[in-house]
C-alpha positions as CSV (number, residue, x, y, z in Angstrom):
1,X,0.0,0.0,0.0
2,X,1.4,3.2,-0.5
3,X,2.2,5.6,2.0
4,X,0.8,9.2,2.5
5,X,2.6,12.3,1.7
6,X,5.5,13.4,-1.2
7,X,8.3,15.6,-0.1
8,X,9.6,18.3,-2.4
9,X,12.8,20.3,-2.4
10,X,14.5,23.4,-3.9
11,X,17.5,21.7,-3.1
12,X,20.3,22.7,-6.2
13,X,21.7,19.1,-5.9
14,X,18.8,17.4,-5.9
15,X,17.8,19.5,-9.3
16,X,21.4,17.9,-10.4
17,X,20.0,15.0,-9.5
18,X,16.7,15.2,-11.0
19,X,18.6,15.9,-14.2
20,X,20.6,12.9,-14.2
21,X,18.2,10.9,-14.2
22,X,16.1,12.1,-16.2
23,X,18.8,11.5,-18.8
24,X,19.0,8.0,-17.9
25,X,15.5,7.5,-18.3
26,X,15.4,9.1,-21.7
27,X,18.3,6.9,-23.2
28,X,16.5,4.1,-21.8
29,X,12.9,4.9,-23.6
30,X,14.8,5.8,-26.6
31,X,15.9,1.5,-26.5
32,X,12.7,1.1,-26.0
33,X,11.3,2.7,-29.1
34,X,13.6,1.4,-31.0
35,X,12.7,-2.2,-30.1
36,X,9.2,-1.0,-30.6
37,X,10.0,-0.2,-34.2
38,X,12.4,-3.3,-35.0
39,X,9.0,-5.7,-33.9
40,X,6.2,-3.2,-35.3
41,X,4.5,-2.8,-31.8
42,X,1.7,0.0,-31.5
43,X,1.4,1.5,-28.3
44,X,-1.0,3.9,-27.0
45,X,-0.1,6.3,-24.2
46,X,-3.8,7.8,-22.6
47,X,-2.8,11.0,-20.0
48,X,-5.4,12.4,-17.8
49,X,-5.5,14.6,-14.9
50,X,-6.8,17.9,-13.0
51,X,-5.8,21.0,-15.5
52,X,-2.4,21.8,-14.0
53,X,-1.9,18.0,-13.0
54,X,1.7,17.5,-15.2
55,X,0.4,15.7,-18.2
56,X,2.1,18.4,-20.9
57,X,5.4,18.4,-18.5
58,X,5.4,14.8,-18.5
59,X,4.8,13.8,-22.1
60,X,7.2,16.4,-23.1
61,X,10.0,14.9,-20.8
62,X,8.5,11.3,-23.0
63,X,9.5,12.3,-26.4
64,X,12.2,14.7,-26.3
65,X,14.7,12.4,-27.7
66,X,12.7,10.1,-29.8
67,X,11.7,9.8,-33.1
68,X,9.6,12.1,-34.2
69,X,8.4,9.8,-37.4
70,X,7.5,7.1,-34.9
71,X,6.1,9.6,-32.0
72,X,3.2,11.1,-32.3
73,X,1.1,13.2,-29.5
74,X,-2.1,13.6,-29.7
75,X,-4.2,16.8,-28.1
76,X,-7.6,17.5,-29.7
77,X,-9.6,20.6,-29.5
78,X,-12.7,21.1,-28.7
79,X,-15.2,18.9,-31.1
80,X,-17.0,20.5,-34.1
81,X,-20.6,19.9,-34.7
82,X,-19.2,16.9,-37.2
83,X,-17.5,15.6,-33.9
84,X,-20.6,15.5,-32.3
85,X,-23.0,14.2,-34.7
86,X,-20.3,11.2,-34.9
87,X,-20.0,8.0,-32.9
88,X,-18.2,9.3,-29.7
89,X,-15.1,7.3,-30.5
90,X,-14.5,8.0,-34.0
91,X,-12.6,11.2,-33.6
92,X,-10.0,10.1,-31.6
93,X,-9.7,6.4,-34.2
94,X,-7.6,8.2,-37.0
95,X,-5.0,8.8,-34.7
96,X,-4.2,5.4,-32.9
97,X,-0.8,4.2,-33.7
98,X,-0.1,1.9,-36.9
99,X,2.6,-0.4,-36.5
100,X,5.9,0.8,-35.1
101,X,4.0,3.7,-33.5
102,X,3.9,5.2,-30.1
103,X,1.4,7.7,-29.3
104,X,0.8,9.8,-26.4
105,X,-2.4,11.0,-26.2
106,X,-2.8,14.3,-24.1
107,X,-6.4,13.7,-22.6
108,X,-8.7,10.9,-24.6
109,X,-11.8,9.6,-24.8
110,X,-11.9,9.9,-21.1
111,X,-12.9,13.7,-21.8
112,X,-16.6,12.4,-20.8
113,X,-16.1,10.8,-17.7
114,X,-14.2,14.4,-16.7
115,X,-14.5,17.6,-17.9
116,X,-17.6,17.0,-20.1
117,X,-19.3,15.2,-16.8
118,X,-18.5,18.1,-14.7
119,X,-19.1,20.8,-16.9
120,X,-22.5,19.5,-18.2
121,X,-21.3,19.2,-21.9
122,X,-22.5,15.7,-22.3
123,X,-26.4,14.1,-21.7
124,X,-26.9,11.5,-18.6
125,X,-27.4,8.8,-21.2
126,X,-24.2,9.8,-23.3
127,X,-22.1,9.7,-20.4
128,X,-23.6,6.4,-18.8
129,X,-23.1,5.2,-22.6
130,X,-19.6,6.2,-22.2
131,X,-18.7,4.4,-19.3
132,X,-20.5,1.0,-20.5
133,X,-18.7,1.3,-23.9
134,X,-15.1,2.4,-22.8
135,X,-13.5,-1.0,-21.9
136,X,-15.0,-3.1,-24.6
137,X,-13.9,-0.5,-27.0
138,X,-10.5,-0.8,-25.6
139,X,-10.7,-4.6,-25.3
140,X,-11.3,-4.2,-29.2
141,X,-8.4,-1.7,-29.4
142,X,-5.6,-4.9,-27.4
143,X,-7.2,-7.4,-29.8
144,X,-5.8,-5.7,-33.0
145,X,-2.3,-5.5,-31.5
146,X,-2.5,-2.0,-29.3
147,X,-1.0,-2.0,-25.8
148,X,-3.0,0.3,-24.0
149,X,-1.3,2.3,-20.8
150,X,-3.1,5.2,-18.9
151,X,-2.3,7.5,-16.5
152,X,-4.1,9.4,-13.8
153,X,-2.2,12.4,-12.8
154,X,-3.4,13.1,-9.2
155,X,-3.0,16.3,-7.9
156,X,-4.5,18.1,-4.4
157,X,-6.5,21.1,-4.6
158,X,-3.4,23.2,-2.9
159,X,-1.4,22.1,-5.6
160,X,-3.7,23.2,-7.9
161,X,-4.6,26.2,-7.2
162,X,-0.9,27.1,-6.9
163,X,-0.2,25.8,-11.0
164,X,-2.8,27.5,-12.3
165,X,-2.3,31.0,-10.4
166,X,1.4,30.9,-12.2
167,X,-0.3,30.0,-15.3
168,X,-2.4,33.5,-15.3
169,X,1.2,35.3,-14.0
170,X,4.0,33.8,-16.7
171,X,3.9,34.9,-20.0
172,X,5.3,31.9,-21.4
173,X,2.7,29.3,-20.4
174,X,-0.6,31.6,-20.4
175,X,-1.3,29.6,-24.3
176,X,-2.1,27.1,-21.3
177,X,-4.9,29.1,-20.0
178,X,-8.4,28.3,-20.9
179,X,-12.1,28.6,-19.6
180,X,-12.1,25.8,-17.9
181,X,-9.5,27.3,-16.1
182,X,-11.5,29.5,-14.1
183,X,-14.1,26.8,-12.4
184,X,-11.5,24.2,-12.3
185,X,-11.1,25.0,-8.3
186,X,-14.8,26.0,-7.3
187,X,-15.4,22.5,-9.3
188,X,-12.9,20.3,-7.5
189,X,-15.0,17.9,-5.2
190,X,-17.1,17.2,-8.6
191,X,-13.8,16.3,-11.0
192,X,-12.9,14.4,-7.9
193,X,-16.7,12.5,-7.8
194,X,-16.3,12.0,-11.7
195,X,-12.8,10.6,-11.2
196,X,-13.6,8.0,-8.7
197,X,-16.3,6.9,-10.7
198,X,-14.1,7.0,-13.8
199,X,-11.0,4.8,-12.5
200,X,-13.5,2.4,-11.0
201,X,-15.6,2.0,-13.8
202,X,-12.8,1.3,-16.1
203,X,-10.1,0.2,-14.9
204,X,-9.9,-3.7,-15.5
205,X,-7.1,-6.7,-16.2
206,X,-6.4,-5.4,-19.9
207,X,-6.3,-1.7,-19.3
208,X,-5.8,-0.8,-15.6
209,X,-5.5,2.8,-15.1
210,X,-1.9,3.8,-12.5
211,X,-2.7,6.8,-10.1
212,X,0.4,9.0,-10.3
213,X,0.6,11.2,-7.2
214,X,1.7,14.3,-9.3
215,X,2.2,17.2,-6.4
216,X,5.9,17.2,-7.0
217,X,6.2,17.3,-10.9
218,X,9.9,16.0,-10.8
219,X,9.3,12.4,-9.4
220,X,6.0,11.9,-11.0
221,X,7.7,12.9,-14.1
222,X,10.6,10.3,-13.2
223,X,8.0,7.5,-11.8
224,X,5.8,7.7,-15.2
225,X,8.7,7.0,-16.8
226,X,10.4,4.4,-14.9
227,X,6.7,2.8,-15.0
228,X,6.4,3.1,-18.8
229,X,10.2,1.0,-19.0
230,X,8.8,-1.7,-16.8
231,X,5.5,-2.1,-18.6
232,X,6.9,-2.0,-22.5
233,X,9.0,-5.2,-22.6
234,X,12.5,-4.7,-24.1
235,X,15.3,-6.9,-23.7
236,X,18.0,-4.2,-23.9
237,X,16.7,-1.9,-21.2
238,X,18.0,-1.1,-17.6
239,X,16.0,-3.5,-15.3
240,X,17.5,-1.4,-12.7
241,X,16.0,1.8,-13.9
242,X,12.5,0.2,-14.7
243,X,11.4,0.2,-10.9
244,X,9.0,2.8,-10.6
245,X,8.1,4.3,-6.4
246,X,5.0,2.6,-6.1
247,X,3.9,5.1,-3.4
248,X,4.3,7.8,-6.7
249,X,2.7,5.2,-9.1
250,X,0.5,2.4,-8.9
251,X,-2.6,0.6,-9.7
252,X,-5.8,1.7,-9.4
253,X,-7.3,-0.1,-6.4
254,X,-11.0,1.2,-4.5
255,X,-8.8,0.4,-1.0
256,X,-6.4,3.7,-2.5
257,X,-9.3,5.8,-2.3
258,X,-10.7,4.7,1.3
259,X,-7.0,4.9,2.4
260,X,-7.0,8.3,1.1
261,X,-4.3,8.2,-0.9
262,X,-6.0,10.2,-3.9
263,X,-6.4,14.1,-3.8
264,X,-9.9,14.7,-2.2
């Protein structure tokens, strides 16, 4: 079971430190990716989160040194009225990975169970659709060759509020800013209601969601990625690297949630 509590530090050495292995990590996906292309794997990344939780830091951190032929992330806008007169899945189908692909995609899918629950931009009986056809659509997804991963960047409602006041004050990430922005704190306890119900509703054996506790972006940053080496299978890799902090990372599991080890 994971423990309570991540430490942070403005510590010089331990930025050094940070650094380092962070480097270590990327040579060690950048093995990885390589073995994905030699055996023409396809493997789908899903990222969700709070706003502010770390997902652009994190994927950013993912693909700095690889491929950009075989990398592709993926962060759609808001849906047009084509979008919506579609089948709900079919906007996000022309972007899964072909063969020798890894994608990362930057929110999903999962958009219903969150924001569009929350915010009232989905029907009762689209989002109860939703969350009866999102496994077997990803069951479908494994059976044609995709390994699925996601990730639930976890983050308290300090924490957040914190990230997205710097958002509004730096110049250099206010492309970040959005609507959504602005009722993402008065509307915490419902993303974390529509979360719960989200990571127990579809989280199973073939596609289990991992909570990352993301309050200090460094080691969630280095935990996704040690997570992500143990969980793509390549012969050449560090094993020793490929040991994520499973008090940073780990399962989903209802016990997490009564232990109160997710962001309430």
């Amino acid at each position: 079971m994971p423990k309570k509590g991540t430490k942070t530090s403005s510590n010089p050495d331990d930025h050094a430190a940070y650094k380092a292995s962070l480097r270590e990590l990327q040579v060690e996906l950048v093995k990885v990716q390589r073995h994905v292309i030699k055996h023409g794997h396809k493997v789908l990344v899903i990222f969700e989160g709070r706003d502010s939780s770390g997902k652009d830091g994190t994927i950013k951190r993912i693909v700095r040194h690889l491929s950009p032929r075989e990398t592709r992330v993926v962060a759609l806008g808001k849906p047009s009225d084509k979008d919506r007169a579609s089948w709900y899945f079919q906007r996000y189908t022309p972007h899964l990975p072909a063969s020798q692909e890894l994608v990362l995609f930057n929110r999903s899918w999962y958009n219903r169970a969150g924001v569009e629950r929350v915010m009232g931009f989905c029907t009762e009986k689209e989002y109860t659709n939703f969350l009866q056809e999102a496994v077997p659509f990803e069951h479908m997804l494994i059976g044609a060759g995709i390994q699925i991963l996601k990730y639930y960047l976890d983050i308290g409602k300090k924490e957040q509020k914190k990230r997205l006041q710097a958002r509004q004050e730096d110049p250099l990430k206010q492309w970040k800013t959005s609507p959504i922005d602005e009722v993402a704190i008065k509307n915490f306890e419902g993303y974390t209601k529509a979360r719960d119900e989200m990571l127990a509703r579809t989280s199973g054996p073939l596609s289990p969601w991992m909570v990352v506790r993301a309050d200090n972006k460094h080691t969630a940053r280095l935990n996704v990625m040690r997570d992500l080496l143990a969980r793509l299978a390549c012969p050449q890799t560090d094993k020793h690297l490929a040991v994520p902090d499973l008090n940073i990372v780990f399962p989903y599991d209802e016990a997490h949630l009564r232990a109160g080890l997710l962001a309430t």
